[in-house]
N, C-alpha and C positions, 0 to 999 in steps of 0.2 A: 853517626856522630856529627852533629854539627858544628863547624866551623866558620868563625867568622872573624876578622879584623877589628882588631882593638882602634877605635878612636884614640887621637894622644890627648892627652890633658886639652891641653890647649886649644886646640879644636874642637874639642866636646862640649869645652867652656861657651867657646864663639855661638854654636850651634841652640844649645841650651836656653844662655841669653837671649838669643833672637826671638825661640819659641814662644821664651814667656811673656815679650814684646808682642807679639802676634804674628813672627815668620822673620824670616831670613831679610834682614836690612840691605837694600844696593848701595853700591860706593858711591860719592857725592860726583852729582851730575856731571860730566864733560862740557864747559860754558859752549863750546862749538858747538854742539846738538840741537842749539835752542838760535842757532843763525836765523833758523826761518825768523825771527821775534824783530830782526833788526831789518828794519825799512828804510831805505832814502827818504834821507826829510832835505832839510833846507833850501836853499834856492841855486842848484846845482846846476840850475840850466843858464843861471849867467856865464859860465866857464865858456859858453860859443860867442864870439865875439858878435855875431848878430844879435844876441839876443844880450847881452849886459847888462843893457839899460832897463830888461825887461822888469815890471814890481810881480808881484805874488798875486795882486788882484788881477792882472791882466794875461796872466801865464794861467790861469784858471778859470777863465772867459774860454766859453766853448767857440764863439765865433771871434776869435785873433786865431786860436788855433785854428780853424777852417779855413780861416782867411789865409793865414799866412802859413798854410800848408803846402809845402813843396813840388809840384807839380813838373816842372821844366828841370832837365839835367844841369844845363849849365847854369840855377837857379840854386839848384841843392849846392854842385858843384863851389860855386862860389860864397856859401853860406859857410862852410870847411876851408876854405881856401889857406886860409892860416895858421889850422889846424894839422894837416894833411900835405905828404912831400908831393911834390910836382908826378913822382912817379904812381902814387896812389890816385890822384888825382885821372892823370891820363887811363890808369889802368879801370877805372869806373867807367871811363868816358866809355871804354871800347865796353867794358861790359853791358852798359844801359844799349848801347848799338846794336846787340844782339838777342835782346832779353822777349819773353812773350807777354812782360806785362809792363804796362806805363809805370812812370815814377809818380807815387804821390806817398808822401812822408809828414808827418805830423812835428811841429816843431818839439813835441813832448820827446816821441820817440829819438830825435835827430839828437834831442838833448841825453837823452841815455846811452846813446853807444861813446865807447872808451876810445875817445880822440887821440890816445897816445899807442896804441894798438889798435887799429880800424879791421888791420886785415885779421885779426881773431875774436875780431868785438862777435858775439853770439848775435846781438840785435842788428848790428849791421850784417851779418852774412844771412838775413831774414829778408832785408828790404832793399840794401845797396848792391847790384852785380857786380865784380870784380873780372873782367876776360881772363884772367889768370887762373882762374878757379873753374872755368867751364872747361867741361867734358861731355863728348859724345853721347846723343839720347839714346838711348837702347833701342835695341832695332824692334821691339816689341811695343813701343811706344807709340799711344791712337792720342790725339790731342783731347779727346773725350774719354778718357780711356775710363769711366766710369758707367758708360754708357747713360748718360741721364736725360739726352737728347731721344735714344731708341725707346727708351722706359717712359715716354711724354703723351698723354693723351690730347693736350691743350699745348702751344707754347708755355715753358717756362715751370709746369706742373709736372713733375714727374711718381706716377704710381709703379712702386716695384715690392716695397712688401706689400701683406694684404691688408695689413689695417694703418699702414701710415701712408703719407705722400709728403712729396717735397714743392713746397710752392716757393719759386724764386722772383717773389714783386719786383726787384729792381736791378739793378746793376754796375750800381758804384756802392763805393769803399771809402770810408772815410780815410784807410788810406790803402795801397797794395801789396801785398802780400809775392814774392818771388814764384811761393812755393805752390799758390793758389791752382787749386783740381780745375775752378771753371775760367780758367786762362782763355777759355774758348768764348766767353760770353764775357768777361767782367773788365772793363775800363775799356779805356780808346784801342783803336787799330795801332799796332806797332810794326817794325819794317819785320817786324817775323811771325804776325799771327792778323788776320782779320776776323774782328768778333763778330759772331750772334746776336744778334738785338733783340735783347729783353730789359727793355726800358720800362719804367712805372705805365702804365697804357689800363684806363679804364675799362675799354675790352678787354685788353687781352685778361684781368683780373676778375671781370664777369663773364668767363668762359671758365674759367677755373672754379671758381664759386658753382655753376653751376653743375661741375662734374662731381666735384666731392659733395654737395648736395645731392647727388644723385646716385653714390654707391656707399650704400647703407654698413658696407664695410669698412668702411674711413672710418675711424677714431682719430686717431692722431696726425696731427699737420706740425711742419718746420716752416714756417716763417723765415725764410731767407734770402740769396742773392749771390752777388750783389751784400748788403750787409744791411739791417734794417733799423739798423741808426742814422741813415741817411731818409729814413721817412720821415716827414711832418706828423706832428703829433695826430694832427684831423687824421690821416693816412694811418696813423697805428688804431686808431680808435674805431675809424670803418672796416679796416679786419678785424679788427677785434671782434666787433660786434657783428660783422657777416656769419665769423666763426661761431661764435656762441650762440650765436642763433639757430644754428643748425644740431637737430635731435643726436644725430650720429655720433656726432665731435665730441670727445671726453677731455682732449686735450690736445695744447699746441702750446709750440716756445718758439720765441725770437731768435734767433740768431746773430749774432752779433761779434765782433772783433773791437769793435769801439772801448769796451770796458781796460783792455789789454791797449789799446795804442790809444785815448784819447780819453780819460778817465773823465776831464773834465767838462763833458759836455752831462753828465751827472751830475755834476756839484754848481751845475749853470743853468742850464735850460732844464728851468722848472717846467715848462709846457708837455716836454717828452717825459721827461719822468711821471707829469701827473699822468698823460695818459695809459702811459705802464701801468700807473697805479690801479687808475680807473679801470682798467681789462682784468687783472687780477682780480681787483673785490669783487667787481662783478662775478667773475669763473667761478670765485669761492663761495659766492651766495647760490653760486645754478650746482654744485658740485662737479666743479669741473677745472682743471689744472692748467693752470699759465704759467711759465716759466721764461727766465733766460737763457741764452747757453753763450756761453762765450769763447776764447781763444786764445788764454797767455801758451805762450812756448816758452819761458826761461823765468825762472827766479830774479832778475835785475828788471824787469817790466812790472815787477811789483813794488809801489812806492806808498810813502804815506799817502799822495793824492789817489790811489787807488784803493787804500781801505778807507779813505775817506767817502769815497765813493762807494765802494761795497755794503758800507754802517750805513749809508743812505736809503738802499735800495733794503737793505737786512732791514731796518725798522719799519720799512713799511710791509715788509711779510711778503717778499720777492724773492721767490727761489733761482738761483745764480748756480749755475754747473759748468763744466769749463770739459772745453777737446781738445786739447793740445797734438801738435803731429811731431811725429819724431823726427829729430832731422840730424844728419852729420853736422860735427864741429861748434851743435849749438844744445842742445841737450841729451846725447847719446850717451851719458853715460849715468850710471846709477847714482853718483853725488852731484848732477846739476837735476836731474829729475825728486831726485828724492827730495830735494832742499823747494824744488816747484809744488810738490805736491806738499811737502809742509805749510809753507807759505799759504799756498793757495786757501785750505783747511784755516789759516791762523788769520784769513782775511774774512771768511764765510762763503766761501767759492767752494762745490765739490767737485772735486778732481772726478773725471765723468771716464772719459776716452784719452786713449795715448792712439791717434793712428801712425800704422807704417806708413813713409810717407806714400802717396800713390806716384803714378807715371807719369810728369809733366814736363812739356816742354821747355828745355835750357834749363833743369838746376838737377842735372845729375850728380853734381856732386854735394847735393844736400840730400841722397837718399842714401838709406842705412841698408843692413838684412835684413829678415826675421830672425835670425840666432840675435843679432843685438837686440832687439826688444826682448824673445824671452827671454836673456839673461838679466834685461836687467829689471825686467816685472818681477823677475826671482827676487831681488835684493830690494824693491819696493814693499813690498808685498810683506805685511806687518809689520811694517814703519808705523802704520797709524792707525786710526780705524776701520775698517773695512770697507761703511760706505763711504768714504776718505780715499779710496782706493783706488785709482783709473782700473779700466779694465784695458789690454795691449789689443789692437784688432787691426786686421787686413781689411781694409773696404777692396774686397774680389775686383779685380777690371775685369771687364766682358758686362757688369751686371750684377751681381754673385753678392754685394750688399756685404757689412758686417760679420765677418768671421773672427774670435778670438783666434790671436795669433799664433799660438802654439797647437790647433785646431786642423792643421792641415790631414791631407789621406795620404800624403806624400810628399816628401823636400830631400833634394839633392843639394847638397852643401858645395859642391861642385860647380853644378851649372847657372845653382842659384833659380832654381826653379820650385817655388811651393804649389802644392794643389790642391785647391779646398772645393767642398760640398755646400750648396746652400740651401738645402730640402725646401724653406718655405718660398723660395723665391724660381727655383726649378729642380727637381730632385732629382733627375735626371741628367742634369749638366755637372760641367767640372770648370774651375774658374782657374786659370796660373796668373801666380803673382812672379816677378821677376827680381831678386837682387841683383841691385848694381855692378856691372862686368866689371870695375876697378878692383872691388871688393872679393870678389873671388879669386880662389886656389889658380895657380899659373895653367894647369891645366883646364878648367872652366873659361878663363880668359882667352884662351888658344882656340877654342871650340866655338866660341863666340864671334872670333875674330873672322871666321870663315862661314860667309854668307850662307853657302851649302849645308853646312848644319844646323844651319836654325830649324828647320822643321823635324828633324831627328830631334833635337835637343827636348822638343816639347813632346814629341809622340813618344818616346821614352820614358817623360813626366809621366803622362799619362795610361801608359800602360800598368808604369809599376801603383798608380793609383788604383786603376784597375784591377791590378790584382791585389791589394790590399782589401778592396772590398769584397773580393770574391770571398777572400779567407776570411772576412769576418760573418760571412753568410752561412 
């Protein structure tokens, strides 16, 4: 006998209706849902008292913003001073004293963090060090810890997959980053790191040129740094054209941070954009792919001048992808990411990569776990369209490249210890990523805290790694 539940009236009614419409109606939109849509417009950077006076045609001059880019502490310092209690102020000071990267600050970006909250402005705990907020680097901490130095055939080229390489032309920024992987190479010497020098250098650029002309396995090249918005246009165009000229090369993107802190060197210096332009049509006339990639980390670094910027680069048929890193206190949680990767989509930027953050010196506590990124690529993850989507990924230290992040053979939530496999890059090795000692269980912090265990701690990783693979054989 079959049995089944009677619909009530009423509901069989709702149901019915809908069908004959063409399906089940949803309830009228949530206006919040649709946040990504609202951009900062107006002229929101007169609120710093240095800047007031400033007009709209001069706040959108790529060179005032270069020019009057913050560079010196007590430069920034005193550009806030009115803004910012004496105690916030000192506490920057001691932090920039301790930091592994120079101050250079864009007056866009100085203009976006929330003057009346500094100390949880998301864009300020990006660019400004606070000494209050530093904690201890992990004792598993290599200043390189990406190895990209070991992986370098040439200075400044590094080959580690088999069909891509990393070429880093230069070495400045249009402005610095806290959180920056090559703290080892990029801006001046600070009292806690002496850099690497890879400066724009015509050798050293025709020793690179002629390696990846020489292994016919290169396809793809990164254009980076350093950040390569600080190339002259001639300088984009002779890579450009060294690359395209080469049979192998099917593709290469710029790298860039400019689009996310300096929008308006886009809507200014036509000279750079043309030669973007000019690499693109070219690439697309040889069938071969140019691209950008760029760098927002939070939904409040996107403004009208940024999709104004973005419409720029979209009409002329320039593909724009963005890597965002995950970082404590600034997008670690599913409603500042989701609303980024909205935005991002609603500007013509495709959400590319979310990295954990890596292991750099002084911003340990801008690093996250891996349980908070998978959790919250969970809750990302059909927001939008798919290629709309970042993918969550461990860049391996030791070498180990690109791992999605839920991808491990092994993690102990404890020690805070993941352990991933890289088959194309060594299929034989194992790579550990390390969550932050703050972050973990009292008893992981306890383990951590005693120099003696650290080598247990990882040969442990590694065993049960080991035997996860055994059992999958």
């Amino acid at each position: 006998m079959n049995v089944r539940a009677e619909a009530s009236p009423k509901k069989l009614d709702v149901v019915q209706s809908g069908a004959r419409e063409g399906g089940r109606v949803k309830p009228a939109v949530d206006p919040a849902t649709l946040e990504h849509r609202n951009l900062r417009g107006g002229d929101w950077w007169r609120a710093i008292p240095a800047y007031a006076d400033v007009d709209e045609a001069t706040f959108i001059d790529y060179k005032w913003q270069a020019k009057k880019s913050i560079t010196k502490v007590d430069k920034l310092l005193a550009t806030v001073q009115e803004l910012a209690s004496p105690e916030f102020i000192e506490d920057v000071r001691q932090g920039f004293a301790h930091a592994p990267m120079a101050v250079r600050v864009s007056p866009y970006m100085v203009s976006l963090i929330d003057w009346a909250n500094p100390e949880t402005d998301p864009i300020r705990r990006q660019f400004i060090p606070m000494a209050s907020e530093l904690l201890p680097d992990h004792p598993k901490l290599d200043l390189d810890s990406l190895h990209e130095q070991a992986d370098a055939p040439t200075p400044g080229l590094t080959h580690r997959y088999p069909d891509k390489a990393l070429f880093l032309a230069l070495d400045t920024c249009p402005v610095y980053c806290r959180f920056c992987t090559r703290s080892y190479a990029v801006g001046t010497d600070t009292e806690e790191v002496a850099k690497v020098s890879l400066k724009a250098n015509a050798d050293r650029w025709e020793a690179a040129f002629e390696y990846i002309a020489s292994r016919p396995e290169l396809e793809d090249i990164v254009v980076s740094g350093g950040d390569s918005y600080q190339l002259r246009a001639d300088h984009l165009e002779h890579l450009g054209d060294r690359l395209l000229a080469m049979p192998n090369i099917r593709r290469f993107r710029f790298a860039t941070k400019g689009p996310a802190v300096m929008p308006q060197k886009i809507l200014s210096d036509d000279a750079w954009v043309d030669a973007i332009t000019k690499i693109v049509d070219k690439g697309r006339k040889l069938h071969k792919e140019v691209a950008i990639h760029t760098h927002f980390n939070h939904p409040n670094e996107i403004t009208e001048h940024s999709e104004r910027a973005m419409n720029k680069l979209f009409e002329r048929g320039i593909t724009v992808r963005n890597q965002t890193v995950l970082q404590r206190g600034v997008n670690d949680s599913a409603a500042a990411m989701g609303l980024l990767v909205k935005r991002l989509s609603h500007v013509n930027v495709h959400p590319y990569y979310v990295y954990i953050h890596d292991l750099v010196k002084g911003v340990e506590a801008l690093r996250t776990t891996v349980q908070t990124a998978i959790d919250i690529e969970k809750e990302v993850r059909g927001l939008t369209a798919g290629f709309n989507t970042p993918v969550f990924v461990v860049d391996a230290p030791g070498g180990g490249g690109k791992r999605d992040a839920h991808s491990f053979e092994h993690y102990d939530r404890t020690t805070g210890v993941s352990v991933y496999r890289s088959p194309n890059v060594d299929r034989d090795a194992f790579y550990c990523y390390f969550d932050p000692i703050d972050e973990l269980p009292e008893m992981g912090r306890e383990r951590w805290a005693d120099p003696g265990q650290h080598a247990a701690i990882v040969a442990e990783a590694l065993e049960a790694a080991n035997e996860y693979m055994s059992q999958r054989r």
